[in-house]
C-alpha positions as CSV (number, residue, x, y, z in Angstrom):
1,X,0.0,0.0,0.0
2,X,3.4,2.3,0.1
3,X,3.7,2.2,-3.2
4,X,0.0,4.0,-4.1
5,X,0.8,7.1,-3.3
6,X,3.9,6.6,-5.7
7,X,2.4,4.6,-8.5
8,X,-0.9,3.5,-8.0
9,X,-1.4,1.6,-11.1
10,X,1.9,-0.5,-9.9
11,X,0.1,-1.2,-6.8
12,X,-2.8,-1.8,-8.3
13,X,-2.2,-4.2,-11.0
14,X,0.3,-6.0,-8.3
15,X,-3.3,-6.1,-6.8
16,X,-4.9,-7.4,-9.3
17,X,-2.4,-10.5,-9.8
18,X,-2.2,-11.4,-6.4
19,X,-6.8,-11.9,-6.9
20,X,-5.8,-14.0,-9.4
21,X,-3.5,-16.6,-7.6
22,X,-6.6,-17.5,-6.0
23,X,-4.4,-18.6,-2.6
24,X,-7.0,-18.3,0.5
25,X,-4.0,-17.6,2.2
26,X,-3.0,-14.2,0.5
27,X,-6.9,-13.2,0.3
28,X,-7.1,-13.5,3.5
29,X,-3.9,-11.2,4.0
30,X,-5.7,-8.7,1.4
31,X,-8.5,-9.0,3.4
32,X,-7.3,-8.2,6.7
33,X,-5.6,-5.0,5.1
34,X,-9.0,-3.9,3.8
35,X,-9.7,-1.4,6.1
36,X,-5.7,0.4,5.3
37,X,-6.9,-0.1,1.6
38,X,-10.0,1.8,1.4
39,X,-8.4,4.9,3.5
40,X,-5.8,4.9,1.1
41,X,-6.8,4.6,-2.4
42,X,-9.6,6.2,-4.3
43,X,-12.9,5.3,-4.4
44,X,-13.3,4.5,-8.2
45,X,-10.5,2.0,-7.6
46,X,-11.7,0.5,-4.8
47,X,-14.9,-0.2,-6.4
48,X,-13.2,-1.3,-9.3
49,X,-10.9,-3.8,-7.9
50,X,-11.6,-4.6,-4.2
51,X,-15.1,-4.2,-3.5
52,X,-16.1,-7.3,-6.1
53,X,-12.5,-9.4,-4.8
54,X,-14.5,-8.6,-1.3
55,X,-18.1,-9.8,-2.3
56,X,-16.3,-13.2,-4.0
57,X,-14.5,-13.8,-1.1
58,X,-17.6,-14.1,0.7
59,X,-18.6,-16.8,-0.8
60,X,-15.8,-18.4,-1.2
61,X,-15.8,-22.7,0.1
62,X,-12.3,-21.8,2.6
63,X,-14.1,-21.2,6.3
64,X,-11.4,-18.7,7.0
65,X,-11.2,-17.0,4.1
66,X,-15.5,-15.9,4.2
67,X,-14.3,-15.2,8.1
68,X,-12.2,-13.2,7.0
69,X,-13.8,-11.2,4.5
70,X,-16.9,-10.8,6.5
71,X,-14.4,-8.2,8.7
72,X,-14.5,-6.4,5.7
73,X,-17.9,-5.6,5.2
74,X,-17.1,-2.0,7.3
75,X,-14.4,-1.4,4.5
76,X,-16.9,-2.5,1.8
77,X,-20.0,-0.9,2.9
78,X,-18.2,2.9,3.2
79,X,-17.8,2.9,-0.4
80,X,-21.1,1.7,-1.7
81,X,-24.3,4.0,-2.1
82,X,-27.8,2.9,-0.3
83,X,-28.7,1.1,-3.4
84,X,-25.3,-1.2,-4.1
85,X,-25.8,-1.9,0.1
86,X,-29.3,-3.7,-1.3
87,X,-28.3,-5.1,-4.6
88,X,-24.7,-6.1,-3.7
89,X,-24.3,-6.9,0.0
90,X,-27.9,-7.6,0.5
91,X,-27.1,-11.1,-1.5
92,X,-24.0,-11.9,-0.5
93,X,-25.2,-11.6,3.3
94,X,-28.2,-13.8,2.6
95,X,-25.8,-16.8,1.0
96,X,-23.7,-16.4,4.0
97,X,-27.0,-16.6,6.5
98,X,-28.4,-19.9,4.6
């Protein structure tokens, strides 16, 4: 997260790789760092990269890893409008309830 305010595509696309690994054990690293990550980077990109990583994650079939990313929801939900909260969250919350 140093390296956003320096080059934020670096750390983005560094980012973006490390979603595509697919290792529970480095989502759940992203995830606990969620909360540093949406104080840091812009909205837009947050939305753009995180808040779906987040939202997958929730689902995902690792125990720990939908732990961990339901102590994300604060970082999530700060950078979603009234209406994503319903369309979005709303489902994801109701897989993780049944």
């Amino acid at each position: 997260m140093e390296f956003y305010d320096v080059n934020n595509n670096f750390a983005l696309t560094k980012f973006k790789h490390l979603s595509v690994i697919n290792s529970w054990r480095i989502n759940i690293k992203v995830c606990e760092l969620a909360g540093k990550i949406s104080d840091k980077i812009q909205k837009s990109h947050f939305k753009l990269i995180f808040e779906p990583m987040f939202l997958k994650f929730m689902g995902s079939a690792e125990p720990e890893l939908k732990a961990a990313s339901c102590k994300t929801i604060g970082a999530v939900c700060k950078n979603m409008t009234d209406d994503e909260h319903k369309n979005k969250l709303q489902s994801s919350l109701k897989k993780l309830a049944a």
